[in-house]
N, C-alpha and C positions, 0 to 999 in steps of 0.2 A: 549511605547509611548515616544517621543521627552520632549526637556522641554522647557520652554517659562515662562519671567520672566513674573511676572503682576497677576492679576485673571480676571475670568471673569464679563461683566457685565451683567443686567439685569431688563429685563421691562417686567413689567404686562400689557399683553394688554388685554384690557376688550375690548367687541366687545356683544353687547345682550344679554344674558343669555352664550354664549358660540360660538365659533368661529367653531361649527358642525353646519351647518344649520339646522337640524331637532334634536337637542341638547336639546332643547329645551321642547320636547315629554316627557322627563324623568319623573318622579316624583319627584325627587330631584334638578331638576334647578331650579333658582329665578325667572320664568318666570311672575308668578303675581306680582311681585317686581318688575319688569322691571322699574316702575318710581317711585319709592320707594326711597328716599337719603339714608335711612338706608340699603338697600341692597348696595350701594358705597359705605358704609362707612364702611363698614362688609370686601367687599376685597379691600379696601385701609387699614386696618388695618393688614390686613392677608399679602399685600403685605409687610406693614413697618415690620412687624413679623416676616419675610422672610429677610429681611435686601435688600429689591430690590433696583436697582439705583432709578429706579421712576415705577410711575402707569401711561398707555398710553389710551387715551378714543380715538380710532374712531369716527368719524363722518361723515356723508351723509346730502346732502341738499335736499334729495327727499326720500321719502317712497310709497313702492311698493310691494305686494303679503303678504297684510298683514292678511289672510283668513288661509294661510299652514304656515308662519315662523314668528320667532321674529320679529316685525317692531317698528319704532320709536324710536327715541331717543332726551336725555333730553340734552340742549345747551351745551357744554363741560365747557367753561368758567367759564360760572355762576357755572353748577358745580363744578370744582374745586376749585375757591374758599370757596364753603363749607366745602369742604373736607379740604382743608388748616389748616380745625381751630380744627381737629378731628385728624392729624397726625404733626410730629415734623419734620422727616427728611428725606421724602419719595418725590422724585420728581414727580411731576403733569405734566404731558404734554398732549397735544391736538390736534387734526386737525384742520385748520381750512384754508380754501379754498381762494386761492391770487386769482380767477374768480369771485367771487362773493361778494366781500369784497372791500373797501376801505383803503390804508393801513396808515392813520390818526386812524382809529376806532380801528382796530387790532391792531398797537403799541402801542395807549392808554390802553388800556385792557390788553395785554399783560404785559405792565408797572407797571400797575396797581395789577395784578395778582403776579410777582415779588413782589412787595412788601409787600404786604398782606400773604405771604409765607414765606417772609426773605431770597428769591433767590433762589427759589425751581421749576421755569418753565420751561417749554422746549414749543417750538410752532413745530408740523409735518405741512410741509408745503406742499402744496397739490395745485394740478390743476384742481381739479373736475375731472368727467368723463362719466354724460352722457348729454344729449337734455333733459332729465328731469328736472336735474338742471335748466338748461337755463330757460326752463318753465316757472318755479317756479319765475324765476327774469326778467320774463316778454319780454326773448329775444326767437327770433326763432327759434335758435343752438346753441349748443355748437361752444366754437372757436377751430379748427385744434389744432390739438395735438404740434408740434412746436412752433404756435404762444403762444401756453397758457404757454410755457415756457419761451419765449420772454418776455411776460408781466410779470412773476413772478417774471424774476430776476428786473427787474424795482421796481418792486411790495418790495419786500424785500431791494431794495437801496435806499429808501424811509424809510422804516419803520427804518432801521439802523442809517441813519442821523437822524432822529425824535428822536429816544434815545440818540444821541450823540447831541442835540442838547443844553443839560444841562453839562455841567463838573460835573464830580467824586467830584468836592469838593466843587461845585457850593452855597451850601444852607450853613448860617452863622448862621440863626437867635440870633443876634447880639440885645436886649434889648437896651441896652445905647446906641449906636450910632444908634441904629434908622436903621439897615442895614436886611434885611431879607436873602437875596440873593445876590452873587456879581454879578451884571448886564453885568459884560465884560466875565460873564463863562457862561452867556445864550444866545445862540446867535440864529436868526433867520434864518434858513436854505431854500432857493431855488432852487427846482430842477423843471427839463422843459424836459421828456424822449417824446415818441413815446404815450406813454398809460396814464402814471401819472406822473400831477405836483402837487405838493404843496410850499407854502410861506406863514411861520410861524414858531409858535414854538411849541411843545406838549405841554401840561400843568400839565405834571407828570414829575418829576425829572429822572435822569437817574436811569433802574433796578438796587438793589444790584449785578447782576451779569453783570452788562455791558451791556450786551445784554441777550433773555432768550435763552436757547440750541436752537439752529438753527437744526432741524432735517426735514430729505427726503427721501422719500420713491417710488423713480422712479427707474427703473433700465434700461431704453432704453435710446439710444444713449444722446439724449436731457435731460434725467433726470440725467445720470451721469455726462456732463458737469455743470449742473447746482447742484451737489451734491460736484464737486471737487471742484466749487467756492466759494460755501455760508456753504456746508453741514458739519454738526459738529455731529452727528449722523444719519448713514444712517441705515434704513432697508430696508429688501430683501428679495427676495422669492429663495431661494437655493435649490434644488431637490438629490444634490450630493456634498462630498465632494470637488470634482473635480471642479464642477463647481463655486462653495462657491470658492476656492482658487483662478480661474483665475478673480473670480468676485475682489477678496478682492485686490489682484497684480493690476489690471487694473484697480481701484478708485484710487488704492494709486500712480499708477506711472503716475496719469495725477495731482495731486499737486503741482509741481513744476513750472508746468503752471503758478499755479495761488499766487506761490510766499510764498505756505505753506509746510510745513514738512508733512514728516510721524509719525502717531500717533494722529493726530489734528482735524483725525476725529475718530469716531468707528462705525465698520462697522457689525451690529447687525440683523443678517436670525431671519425670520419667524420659530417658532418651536413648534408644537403644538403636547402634548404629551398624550396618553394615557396607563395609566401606570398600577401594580401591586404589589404585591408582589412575581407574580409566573407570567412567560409566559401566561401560561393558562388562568389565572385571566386576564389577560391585554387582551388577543386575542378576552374573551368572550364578553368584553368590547367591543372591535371595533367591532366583528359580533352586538350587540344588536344596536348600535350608525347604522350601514349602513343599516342596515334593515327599520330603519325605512326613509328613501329615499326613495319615491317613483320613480320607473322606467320613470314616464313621467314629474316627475318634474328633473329628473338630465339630461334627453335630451332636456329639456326647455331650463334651465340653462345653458348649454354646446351649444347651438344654439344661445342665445343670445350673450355671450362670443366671440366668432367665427364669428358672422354675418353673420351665412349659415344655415338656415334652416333642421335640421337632423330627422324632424318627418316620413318621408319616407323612413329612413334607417332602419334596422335590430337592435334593441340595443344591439344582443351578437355579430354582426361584428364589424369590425376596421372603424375607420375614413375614408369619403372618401375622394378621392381627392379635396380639398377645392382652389381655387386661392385668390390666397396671402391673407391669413387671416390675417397680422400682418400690410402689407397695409391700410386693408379695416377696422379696426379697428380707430378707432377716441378718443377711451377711453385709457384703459390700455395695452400700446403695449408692454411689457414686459412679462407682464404676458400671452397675447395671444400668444409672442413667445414659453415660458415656457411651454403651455399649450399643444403645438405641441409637443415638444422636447419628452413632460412625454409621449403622447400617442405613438410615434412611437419609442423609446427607449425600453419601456415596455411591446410595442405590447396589449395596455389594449381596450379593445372594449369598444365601446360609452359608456352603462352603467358603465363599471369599472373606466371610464375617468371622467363621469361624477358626480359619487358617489362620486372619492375623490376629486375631486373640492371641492364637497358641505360639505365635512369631512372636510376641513383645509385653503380652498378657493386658493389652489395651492403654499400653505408653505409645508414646510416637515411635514410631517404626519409618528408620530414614537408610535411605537407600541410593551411594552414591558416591561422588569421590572426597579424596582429604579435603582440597578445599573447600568443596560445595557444604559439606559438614560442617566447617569453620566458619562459612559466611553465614549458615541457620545460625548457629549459636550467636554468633555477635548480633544478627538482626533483632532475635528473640531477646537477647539481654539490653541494646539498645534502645529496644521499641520497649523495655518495659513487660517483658512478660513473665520473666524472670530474673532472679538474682545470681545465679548458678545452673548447673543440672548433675542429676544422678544418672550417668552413664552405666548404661544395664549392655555389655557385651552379649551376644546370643552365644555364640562358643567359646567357653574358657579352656584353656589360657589364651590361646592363641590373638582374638579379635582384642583381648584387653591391651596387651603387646604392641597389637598395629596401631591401636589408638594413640600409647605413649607416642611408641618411633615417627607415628606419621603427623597428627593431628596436631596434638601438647604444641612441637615445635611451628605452627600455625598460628596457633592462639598466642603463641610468646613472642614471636615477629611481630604482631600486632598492635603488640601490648594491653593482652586483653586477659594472660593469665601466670603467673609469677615465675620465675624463672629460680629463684633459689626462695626455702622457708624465711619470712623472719622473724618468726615467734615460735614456739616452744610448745603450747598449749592448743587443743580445738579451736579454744574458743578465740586465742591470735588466728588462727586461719581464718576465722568465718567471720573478723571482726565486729564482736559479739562482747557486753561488758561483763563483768564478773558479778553476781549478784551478792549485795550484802546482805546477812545476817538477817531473816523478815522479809523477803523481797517480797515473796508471793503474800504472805502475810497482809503484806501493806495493799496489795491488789485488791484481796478478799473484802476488807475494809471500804473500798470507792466504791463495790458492788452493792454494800449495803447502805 
């Protein structure tokens, strides 16, 4: 292997009981925990224990097929915050949806979260993705996949001015002279876009970290411009080396664009692992995990994904000819492309395609022992295809656990991943600058 200065980073991405849809069957998953704060606070420790950049909570604004799989999930925010006050140095990040949100309440909050941390946030900024949503907020569709990136990036130059609308040295409180705040470092900001205006000021000082990590998680045409612009951690769904490399080259050589370097962001795959101490051991692992898939729930699944109905197919033939599934998709056009790519590369029949969707939800799905684990990663990070990874466990708690106990101490024999914190903040983890006062501002400005 090659060498490449730096280590790796890394986030715990919690996703229900575990990122295998039927994960969840075990004996061993936190499945009656599921709204349990003690079960977060269990692998938010286990991540700080693990030395992670941060712990990453998924969120959806609709819950569906709550009969066969994990359903439901607890606000991310409010969560976090709890958890804030249970770890020291472990970053918190979230999803939370620029569709259905207003971005006054979301920078408030966010602000807010910042600081109750000591600079430990990150926000995943997200488009939503079905008519479900919509629903839910009383509208009758979802908006087109482009427009909702349209309004996002609005959405976010909104939220940015609202944090910049306090100066870094704004607050005095000054007892004798009677001064609390300097009133010429608080200024009241107006904007007037397409989607969102506001005229005001937030009423939370600026976060310790500037701004919290800006993190994206698109990978179609729309979501990489708007990841080269705003994104400060991207995740991704990578299926090969190969393609992880030309993904990682093509995020970074559209920065310049927007007036930022390389390195300014990291660019961190999906990687969800089931592991061992022996081959064998890991193998029996995934055979016991796919089994319990039922046949007509991964051709559900796989028809819904695709927007073609496949219960009149064969489930051990190949896909049929489908027309433009990555068109006719309105949700996640990345992954619908991905979704093609894995079946006709692999030549994997409806069932084998739709198994390992519902294994890893179309991240890499790695199967194997500590080491062999620890040598993908450092190859992948060596060779350039990543900066980090967001390790997605299939069964929580347990798999998050073996990854600390077994993996972590791999990567740190190496010297490929830290062995004690030494900064304070996310953005000391992910070695990431602190943005002053205007940043994105100053961006907006080169594009014009």
């Amino acid at each position: 292997m090659g060498t490449r200065e730096g280590q790796l980073h890394l986030g715990a991405f919690i996703y229900y009981t575990g990122h295998h849809h039927y994960g969840w069957r075990q004996p061993e998953s936190g499945a009656e925990r599921l709204f349990d704060f003690k079960f977060y606070k269990e692998l938010a420790q286990t991540a700080e224990r693990g030395k992670f950049d941060m712990m990453f909570l998924a969120d959806l604004l609709y819950v569906r097929g709550v009969e066969d799989a994990a359903s439901g999930m607890l606000e991310p925010l409010t969560l976090l915050s709890a958890l804030s006050t249970v770890t020291d140095k472990l970053g918190l990040t979230a999803t939370v949806s620029t569709t259905y949100n207003e971005p006054y309440n979301v920078a408030r909050k966010f602000a807010t979260l910042d600081h109750i941390s000591n600079g430990r946030v990150g926000w995943n900024i997200v488009t939503s993705q079905l008519d479900l949503e919509a629903n839910n907020y009383g509208k009758p569709e979802h908006p087109e996949h482009g427009l909702r990136y349209e309004m996002a990036r609005e959405f976010v130059e909104v939220a940015t001015r609202l944090w910049d609308s306090w100066g870094d040295d704004s607050l005095i409180v000054n007892r004798e002279a009677g001064k609390f705040a300097d009133a010429s470092k608080v200024k009241e900001i107006e904007y007037k876009g397409n989607w969102y205006s506001t005229k005001g000021t937030i009423n939370v000082p600026r976060p310790p970290q500037g701004y919290p990590v800006l993190i994206q998680a698109g990978s179609s045409g729309p979501g990489q411009d708007f990841a080269a612009g705003f994104g400060e951690v991207i995740f991704t769904a990578q299926q090969s080396l190969e393609a992880a490399k030309a993904f990682y080259e093509g995020l970074n050589s559209k920065l310049a664009k927007y007036g930022r370097e390389r390195g300014s962001l990291k660019i961190m795959p999906g990687l969800s692992p089931i592991i061992g101490a022996t081959e064998e051991e890991a193998q029996q692992k995934y055979k016991e995990l796919q089994e319990l898939i039922p046949p007509t729930a991964a051709v559900m699944m796989l028809s819904g994904m695709l927007s073609f109905d496949l219960s009149g197919y064969p489930v051990e033939g190949q896909l049929p000819e489908i027309p433009n599934p990555v068109d006719a998709s309105n949700g996640m056009k990345s992954r619908v492309q991905l979704i093609m790519d894995m079946a006709r590369k692999d030549k994997l029949s409806i069932l084998e395609l739709g198994r390992r969707l519902l294994g890893a939800r179309g991240h890499l799905q790695f199967v194997g022992t500590y080491e062999q684990l620890a040598d993908l990663m450092q190859l992948w990070f060596e060779q350039y295809g990543c900066d980090g990874f967001n390790i997605m466990p299939p069964v929580l708690p347990g798999d998050l656990n073996e990854f600390v106990d077994h993996v972590i101490p791999i990567l740190q024999q190496r010297g490929l991943f830290r062995t004690e914190y030494t900064g304070n903040t996310l953005r000391d983890h992910l070695g990431l600058e602190r943005p002053n006062v205007g940043h994105f501002q100053q961006q907006e400005e080169i594009l014009l």
